[in-house]
C-alpha positions in Angstrom: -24.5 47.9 -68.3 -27.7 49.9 -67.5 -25.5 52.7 -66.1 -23.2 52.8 -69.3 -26.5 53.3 -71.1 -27.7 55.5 -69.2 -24.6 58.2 -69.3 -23.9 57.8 -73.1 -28.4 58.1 -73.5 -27.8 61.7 -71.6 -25.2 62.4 -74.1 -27.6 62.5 -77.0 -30.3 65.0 -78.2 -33.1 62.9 -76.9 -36.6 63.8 -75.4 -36.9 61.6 -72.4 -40.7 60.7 -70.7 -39.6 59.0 -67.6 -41.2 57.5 -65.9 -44.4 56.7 -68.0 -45.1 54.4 -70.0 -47.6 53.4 -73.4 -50.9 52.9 -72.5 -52.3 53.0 -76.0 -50.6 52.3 -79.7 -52.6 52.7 -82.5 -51.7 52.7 -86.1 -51.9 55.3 -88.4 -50.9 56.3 -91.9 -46.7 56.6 -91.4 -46.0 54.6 -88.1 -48.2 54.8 -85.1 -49.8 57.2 -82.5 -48.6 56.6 -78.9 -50.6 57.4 -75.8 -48.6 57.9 -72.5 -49.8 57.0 -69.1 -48.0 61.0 -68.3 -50.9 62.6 -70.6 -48.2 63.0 -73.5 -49.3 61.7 -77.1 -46.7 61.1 -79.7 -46.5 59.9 -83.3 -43.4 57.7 -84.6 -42.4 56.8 -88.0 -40.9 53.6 -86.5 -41.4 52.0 -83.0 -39.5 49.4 -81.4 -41.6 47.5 -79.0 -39.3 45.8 -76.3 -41.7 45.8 -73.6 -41.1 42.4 -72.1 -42.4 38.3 -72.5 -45.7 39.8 -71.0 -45.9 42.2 -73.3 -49.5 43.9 -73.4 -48.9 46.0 -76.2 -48.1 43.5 -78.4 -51.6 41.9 -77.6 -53.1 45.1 -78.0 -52.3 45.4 -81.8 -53.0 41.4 -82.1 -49.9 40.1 -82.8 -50.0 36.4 -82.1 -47.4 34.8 -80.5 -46.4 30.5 -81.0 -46.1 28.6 -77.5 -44.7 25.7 -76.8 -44.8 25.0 -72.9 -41.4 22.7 -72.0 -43.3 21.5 -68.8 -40.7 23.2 -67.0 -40.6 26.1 -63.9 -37.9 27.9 -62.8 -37.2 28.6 -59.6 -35.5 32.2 -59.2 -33.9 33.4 -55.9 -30.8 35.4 -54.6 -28.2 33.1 -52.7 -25.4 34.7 -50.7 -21.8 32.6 -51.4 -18.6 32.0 -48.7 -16.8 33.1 -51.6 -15.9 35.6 -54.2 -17.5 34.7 -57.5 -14.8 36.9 -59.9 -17.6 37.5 -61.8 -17.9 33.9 -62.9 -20.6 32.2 -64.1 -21.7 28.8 -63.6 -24.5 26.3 -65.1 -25.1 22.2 -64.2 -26.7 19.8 -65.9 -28.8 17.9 -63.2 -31.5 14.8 -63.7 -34.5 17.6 -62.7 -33.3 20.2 -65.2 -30.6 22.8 -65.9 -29.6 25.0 -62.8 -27.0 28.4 -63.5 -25.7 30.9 -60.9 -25.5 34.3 -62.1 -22.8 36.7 -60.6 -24.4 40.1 -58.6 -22.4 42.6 -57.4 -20.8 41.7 -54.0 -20.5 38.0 -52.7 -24.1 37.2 -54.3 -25.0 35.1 -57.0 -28.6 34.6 -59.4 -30.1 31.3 -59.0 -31.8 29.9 -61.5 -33.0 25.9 -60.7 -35.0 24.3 -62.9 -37.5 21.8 -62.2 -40.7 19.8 -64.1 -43.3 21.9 -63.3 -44.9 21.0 -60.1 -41.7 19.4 -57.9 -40.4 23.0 -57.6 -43.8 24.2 -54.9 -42.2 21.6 -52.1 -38.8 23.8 -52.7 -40.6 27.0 -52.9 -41.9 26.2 -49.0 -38.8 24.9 -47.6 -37.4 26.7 -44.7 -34.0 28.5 -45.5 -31.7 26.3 -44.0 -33.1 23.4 -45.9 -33.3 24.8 -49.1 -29.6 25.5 -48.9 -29.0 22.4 -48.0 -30.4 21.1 -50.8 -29.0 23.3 -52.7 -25.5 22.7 -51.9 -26.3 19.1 -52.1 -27.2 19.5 -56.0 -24.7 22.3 -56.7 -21.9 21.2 -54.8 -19.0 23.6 -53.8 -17.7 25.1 -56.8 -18.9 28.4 -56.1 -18.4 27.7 -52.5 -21.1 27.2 -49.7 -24.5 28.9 -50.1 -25.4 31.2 -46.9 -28.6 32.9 -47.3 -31.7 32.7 -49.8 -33.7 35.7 -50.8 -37.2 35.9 -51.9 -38.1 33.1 -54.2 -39.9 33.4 -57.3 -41.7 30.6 -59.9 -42.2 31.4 -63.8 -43.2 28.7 -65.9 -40.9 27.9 -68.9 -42.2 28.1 -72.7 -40.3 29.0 -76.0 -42.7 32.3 -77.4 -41.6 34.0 -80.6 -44.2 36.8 -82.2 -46.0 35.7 -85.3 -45.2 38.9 -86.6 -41.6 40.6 -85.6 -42.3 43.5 -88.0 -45.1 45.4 -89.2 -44.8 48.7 -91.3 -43.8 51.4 -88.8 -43.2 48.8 -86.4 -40.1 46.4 -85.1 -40.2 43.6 -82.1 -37.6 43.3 -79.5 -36.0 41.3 -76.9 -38.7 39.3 -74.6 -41.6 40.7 -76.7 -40.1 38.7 -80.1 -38.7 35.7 -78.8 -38.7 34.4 -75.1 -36.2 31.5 -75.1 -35.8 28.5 -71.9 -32.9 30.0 -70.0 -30.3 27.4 -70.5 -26.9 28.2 -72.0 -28.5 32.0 -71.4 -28.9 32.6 -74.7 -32.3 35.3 -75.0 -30.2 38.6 -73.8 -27.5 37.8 -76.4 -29.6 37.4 -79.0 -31.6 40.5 -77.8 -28.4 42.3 -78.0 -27.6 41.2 -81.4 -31.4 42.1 -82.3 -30.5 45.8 -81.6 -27.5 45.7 -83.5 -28.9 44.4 -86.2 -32.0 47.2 -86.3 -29.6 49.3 -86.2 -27.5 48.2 -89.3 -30.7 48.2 -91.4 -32.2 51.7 -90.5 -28.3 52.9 -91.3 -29.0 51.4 -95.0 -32.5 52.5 -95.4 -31.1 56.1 -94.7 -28.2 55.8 -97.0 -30.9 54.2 -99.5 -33.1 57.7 -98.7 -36.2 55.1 -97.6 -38.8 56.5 -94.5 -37.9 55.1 -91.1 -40.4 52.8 -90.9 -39.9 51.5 -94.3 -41.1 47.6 -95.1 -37.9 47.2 -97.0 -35.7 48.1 -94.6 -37.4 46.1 -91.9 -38.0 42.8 -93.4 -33.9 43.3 -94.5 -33.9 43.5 -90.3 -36.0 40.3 -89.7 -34.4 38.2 -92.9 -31.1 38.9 -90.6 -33.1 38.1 -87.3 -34.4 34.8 -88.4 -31.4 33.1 -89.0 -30.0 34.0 -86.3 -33.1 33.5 -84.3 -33.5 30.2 -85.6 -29.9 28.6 -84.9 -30.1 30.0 -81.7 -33.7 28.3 -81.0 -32.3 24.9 -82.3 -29.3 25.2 -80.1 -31.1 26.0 -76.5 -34.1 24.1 -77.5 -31.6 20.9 -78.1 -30.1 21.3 -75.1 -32.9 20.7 -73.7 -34.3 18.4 -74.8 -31.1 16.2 -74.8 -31.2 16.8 -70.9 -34.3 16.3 -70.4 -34.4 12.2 -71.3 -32.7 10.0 -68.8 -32.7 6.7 -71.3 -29.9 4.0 -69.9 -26.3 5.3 -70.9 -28.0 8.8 -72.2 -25.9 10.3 -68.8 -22.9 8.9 -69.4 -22.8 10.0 -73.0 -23.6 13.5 -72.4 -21.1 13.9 -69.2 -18.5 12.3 -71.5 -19.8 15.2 -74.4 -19.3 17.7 -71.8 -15.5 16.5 -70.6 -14.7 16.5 -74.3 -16.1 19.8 -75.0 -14.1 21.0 -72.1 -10.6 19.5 -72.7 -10.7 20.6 -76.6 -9.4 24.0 -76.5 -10.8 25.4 -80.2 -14.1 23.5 -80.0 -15.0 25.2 -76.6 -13.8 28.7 -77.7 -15.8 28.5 -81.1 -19.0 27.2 -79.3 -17.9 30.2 -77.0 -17.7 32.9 -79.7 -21.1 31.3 -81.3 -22.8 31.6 -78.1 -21.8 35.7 -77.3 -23.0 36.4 -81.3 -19.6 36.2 -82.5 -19.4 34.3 -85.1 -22.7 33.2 -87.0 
């Protein structure tokens, strides 16, 4: 996907700085004055900031963000498979937490493994061949047998959205609005959708003659973003939740939920369609 970008970006009549990056974004009258870490200064009618869940720049104009910790850490590694994936993804429902593998090119996968937040340091130390042991043990074979680890990685797991997704002259993106648990892998499609929405509402403000960074067209933007934002939110956030308790018969209920969902042909293709953005 970042190639596609890439070649239709060096189609258009854009002024790249790469690499740099912003150092310094300070308001002014008409959209904002931008301070690269190249020595370049530029001034934008409207800036998107997309720079990530850490996202320093947001700080730096004091937007505030909500937090709301899920007790949760995610351990992230590359695992090598036996067998092709066919670009198939995969995601479990275990009694520590939700764990997905992620298709990379070749016979590699993403891991993603959930755990409450302080079992996952045992795992983190493990030596290889017991970590994929373990591994396979709470995977099992469906994606075939695990054969090497990679470098593994902790990040604690919160539900963040900005305080303030727009501001006059400015719209939040991606990570930097809304940084979602990763179950049912729901932030980058609603990131996507975030862009394509943006882009809807600056194509009305210019047909309504407004300035780029016009308040109009960008709470028309975030009106669109919070419902979307919001169903998403109570969808992941559920799912969570729902796995998370282990109350007597609560397993059986949701693994017979699960079998449903999967033998009812419409139901799993709407929740399908719903989940890509769509239908919403």
């Amino acid at each position: 996907m970042g190639r596609v970008l890439h070649q239709r970006l060096a189609q258009l009549s854009l002024e790249w700085h790469c690499p740099a990056k912003v150092e310094q974004l300070t308001p002014i009258a008409g959209g904002h004055h931008l301070q690269l870490s190249d020595g370049s200064q530029l001034t934008a009618g409207l800036t998107v900031l997309a720079d990530g869940g850490r996202s320093g720049l947001k700080e730096q104009l004091g937007i505030s963000s909500r937090r709301e910790s899920y007790e949760q850490t995610a351990l992230i590694a590359h695992v090598g498979v036996s067998q092709p994936h066919n670009g198939v993804a995969y995601e479990r429902f275990t009694e520590q937490g939700p764990m997905a593998l992620l298709p990379l090119p070749g016979q590699a996968m993403e891991l993603i493994w959930t755990h409450p937040s302080g079992r996952e340091k045992a795992r983190m130390a493990l030596p290889e061949r017991e970590f994929l042991l373990q591994l396979q043990q709470a995977f099992g074979d469906r994606a075939g047998r695990f054969t090497q680890i990679g470098a593994r990685h902790a990040y604690p797991l919160s539900l963040v959205t900005a305080e303030e997704p727009v501001r006059p002259g400015l719209a939040v993106l991606g990570n930097a609005a809304h940084a979602l648990h990763p179950v049912a892998g729901q932030g980058f499609n609603l990131a996507l959708r975030g862009v394509m929405d943006l882009v809807e509402a600056l194509e009305q403000g210019e047909l309504a003659k407004r300035p780029l960074g016009d308040m109009v067209t960008l709470q028309a933007f975030e009106k669109q973003r919070a419902r979307d934002r919001a169903n998403v939110i109570r969808f992941s956030d559920g799912l969570v939740r729902l796995f998370g308790h282990s109350f007597p018969l609560l397993p059986h209920a949701r693994a017979a939920g699960l079998i449903g969902l999967n033998l009812v042909g419409p139901l799993r293709r709407g929740l399908a369609r719903r989940a890509m953005g769509l239908e919403r």
